[in-house]
C-alpha positions in Angstrom: 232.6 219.5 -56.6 231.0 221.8 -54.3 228.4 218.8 -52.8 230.8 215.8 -53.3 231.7 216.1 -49.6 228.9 216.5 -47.7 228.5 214.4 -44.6 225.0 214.6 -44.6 222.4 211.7 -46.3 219.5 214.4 -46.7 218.7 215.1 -49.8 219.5 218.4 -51.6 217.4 220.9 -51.3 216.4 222.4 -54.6 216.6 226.2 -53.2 220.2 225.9 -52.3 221.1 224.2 -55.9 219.4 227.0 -57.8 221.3 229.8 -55.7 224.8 227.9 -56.1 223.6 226.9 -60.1 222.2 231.1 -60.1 225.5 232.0 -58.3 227.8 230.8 -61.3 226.3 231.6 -64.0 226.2 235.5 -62.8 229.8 234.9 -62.0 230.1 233.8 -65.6 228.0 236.6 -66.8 230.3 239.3 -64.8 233.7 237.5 -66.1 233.1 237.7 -69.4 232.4 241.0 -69.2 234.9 242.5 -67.2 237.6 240.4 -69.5 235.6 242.0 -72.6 235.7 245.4 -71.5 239.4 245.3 -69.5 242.0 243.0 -71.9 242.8 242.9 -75.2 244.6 240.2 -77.2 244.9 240.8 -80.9 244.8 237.2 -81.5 241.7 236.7 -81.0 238.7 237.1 -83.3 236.6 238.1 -80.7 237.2 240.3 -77.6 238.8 238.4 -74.1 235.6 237.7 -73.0 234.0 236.0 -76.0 230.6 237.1 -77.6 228.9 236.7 -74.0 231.5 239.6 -73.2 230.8 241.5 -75.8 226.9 241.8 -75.1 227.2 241.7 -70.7 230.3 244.5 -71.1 229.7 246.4 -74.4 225.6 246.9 -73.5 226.7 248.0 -69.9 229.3 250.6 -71.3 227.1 251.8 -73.5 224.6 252.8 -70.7 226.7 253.6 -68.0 230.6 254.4 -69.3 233.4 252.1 -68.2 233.5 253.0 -65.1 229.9 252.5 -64.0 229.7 249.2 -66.1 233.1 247.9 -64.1 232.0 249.4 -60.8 228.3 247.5 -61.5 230.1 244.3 -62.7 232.6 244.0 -59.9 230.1 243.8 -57.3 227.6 241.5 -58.9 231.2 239.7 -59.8 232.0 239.3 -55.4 227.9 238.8 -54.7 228.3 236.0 -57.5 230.7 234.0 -55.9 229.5 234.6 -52.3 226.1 232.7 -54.0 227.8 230.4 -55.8 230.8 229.1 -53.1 228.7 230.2 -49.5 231.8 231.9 -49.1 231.5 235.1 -46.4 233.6 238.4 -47.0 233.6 239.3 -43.5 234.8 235.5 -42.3 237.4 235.7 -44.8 238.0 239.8 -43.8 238.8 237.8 -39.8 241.0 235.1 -41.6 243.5 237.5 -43.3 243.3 239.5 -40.4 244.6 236.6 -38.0 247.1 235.7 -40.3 248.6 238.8 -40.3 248.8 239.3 -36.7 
């Protein structure tokens, strides 16, 4: 989805789909994770954030507590999706900004 509209006839380059394809599976990593270590649904067999969760969240806690592992996880979790969707903090910092004025 993210190269179905481009208006250009170049071809890709192979650094950019690495960072995007790089971008989403830390994004991935970093949700499962966060959903492992932060909700809990009895219903399940595993934790919220599956078995991926389980080994990205519980191995972080174990090393730095939950609040290092959340605080680690949470910004690898925003540099993620800046790879992943080009999208730029401070551009959308100016956006919400303008809007509210």
């Amino acid at each position: 989805m993210l190269f179905s509209a481009r208006f250009s006839t170049a071809p890709l380059d192979k650094t950019v789909v690495a960072t995007r394809i790089g971008g989403f599976l830390l994004a991935l990593l970093t949700s499962c994770g966060l959903a492992t270590l932060h909700f809990y649904n009895p219903d399940l067999r595993e934790s919220a954030g599956g078995i991926v969760g389980q080994l990205v969240g519980n191995g972080l806690e174990s090393m730095l507590g939950l609040l290092g592992a959340t605080l680690l996880m949470l910004s690898l979790w925003l540099a993620a999706i800046s790879l992943f969707t080009g999208l730029s903090w401070l551009d959308a910092m100016d956006w919400i900004g303008q809007r509210v004025f």
